[in-house]
N, C-alpha and C positions, 0 to 999 in steps of 0.2 A: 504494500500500500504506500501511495505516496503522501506523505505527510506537511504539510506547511507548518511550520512553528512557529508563531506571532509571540516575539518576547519584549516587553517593554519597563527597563528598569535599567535608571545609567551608572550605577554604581557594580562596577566589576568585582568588588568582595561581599556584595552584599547577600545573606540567605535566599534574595532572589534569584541573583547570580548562580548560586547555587544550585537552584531546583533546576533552573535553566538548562544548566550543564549536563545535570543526572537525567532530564527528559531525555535532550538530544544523545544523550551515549545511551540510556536504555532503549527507547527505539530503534535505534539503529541496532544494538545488540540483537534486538527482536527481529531483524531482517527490513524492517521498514525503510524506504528512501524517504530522506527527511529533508527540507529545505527551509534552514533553520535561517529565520528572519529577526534578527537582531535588528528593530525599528533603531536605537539611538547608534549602533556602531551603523548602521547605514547612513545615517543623518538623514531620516526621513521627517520632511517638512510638515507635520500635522496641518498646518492654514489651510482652509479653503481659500482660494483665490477670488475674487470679486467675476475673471471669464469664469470657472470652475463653474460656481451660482448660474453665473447666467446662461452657460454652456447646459448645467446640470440634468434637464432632460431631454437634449441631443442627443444624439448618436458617435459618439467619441472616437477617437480613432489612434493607431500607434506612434500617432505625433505626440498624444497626448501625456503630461509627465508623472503619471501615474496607471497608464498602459502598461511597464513591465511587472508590478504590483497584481493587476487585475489576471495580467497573464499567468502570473505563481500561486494565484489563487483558484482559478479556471483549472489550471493543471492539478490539482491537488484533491486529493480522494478524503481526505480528513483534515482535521484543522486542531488543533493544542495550541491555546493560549494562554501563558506563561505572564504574569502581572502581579505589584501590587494593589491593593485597592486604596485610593486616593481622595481623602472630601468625599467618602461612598461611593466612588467613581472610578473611572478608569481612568490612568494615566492620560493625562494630554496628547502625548502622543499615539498611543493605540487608539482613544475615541476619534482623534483627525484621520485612524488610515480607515474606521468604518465610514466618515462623512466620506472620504474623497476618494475610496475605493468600494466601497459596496453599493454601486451604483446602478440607474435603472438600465436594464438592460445586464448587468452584471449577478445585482444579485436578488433584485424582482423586475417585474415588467410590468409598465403599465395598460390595461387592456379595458377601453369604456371605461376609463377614470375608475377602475378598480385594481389593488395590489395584485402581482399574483408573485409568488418567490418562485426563483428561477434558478438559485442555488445548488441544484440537486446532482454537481458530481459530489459536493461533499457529504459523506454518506454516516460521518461518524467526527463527534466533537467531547473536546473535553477542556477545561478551565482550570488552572491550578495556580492559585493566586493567597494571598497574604492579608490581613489586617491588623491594623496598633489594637482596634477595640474588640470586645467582646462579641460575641454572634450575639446576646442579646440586644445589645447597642446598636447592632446593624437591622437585626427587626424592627426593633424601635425606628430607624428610620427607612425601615420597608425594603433593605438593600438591596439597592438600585442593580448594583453588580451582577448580582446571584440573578437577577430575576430579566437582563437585561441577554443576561446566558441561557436563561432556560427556557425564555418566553421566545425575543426575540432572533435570537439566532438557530434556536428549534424549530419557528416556524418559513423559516430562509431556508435550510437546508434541506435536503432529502429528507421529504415527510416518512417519520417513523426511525430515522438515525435516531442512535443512542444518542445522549449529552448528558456529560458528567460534570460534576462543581466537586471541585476539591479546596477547600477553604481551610487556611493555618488562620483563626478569630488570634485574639489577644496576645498580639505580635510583640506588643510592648510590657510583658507579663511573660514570654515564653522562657523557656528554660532548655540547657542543653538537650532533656530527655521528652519535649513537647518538642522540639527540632528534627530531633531524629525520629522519631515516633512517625511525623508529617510527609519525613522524608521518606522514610520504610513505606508508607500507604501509597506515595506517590510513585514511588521508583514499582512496587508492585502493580499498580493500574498501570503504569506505561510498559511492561513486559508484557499483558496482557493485553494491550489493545491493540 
């Protein structure tokens, strides 16, 4: 299976860093080809541009500067995104490569001014992401993240794909043995997917 891995976290020693790393070497151990998308060592530009907008339900073409983006995504049978969660959200730079790449025609189409997702090589998703607060603190405010994975991107991709949320809560509370613990679960679903 060919795998795209959307990682977005700019600190190279950081526990993200980390998960990062053990994704892309256990998929790969697993036989997967992986095309592991490090958004910040890319220097991918999160901004919608002001053409972008007004380009936005055109028909776009390989001139455009986030055609090779759309192509590595098109190409890809599964998706793992690799994040922390940020203000309940997602980094800056991963939410700019959903505005500027999961686009009509890319990843729904619009037909009689109604959605239809269009997403369907990817067949199979998974989230594996971090937070400072608690899972109840993230209920409390309805976490955006979890639900942004399980709602919208479930209903973009191949109706009936798996999507998994692997969430490490209270980042800022965690301990050697909740690290490793997060890690064990994680390194075991990516052998397995």
């Amino acid at each position: 299976m060919k795998i795209l891995v959307l990682y977005a976290h700019p600190i190279e020693t950081s526990f993200n860093a980390g998960l990062h790393r053990m994704i892309v070497e256990r998929l790969t151990a697993a036989g997967h080809t992986v095309d592991d998308c490090d958004l910040y060592a890319e220097d991918f530009d999160p901004r919608l541009t002001l053409q972008e907008r007004l380009d936005y339900h055109n028909q776009r073409g390989p001139a455009d500067a986030v055609a090779p983006y759309v192509e590595r995504l098109l190409q890809a049978d599964a998706l793992v995104l690799s994040y922390p969660v940020w203000n309940y959200g997602f980094p800056a730079i991963l939410k700019g490569f959903f505005d500027r790449v999961f686009l009509p025609g890319v990843s729904f189409k619009l037909v009689d001014g109604k959605v239809q997702p269009s997403l369907h090589n990817i067949s199979k998703v998974a989230a594996v992401t971090t937070y400072g607060g608690s899972r109840f603190r993230a209920m409390l405010m309805g976490d955006p993240p979890r639900r942004l994975v399980k709602r919208m991107l479930r209903a973009t991709v191949k109706p009936g794909a798996p999507v998994s949320y692997l969430a490490h809560y209270a980042m800022n509370l965690s301990t050697d043995r909740t690290r490793k613990a997060f890690m064990a679960k994680v390194a075991a679903r990516m052998e397995a997917f």
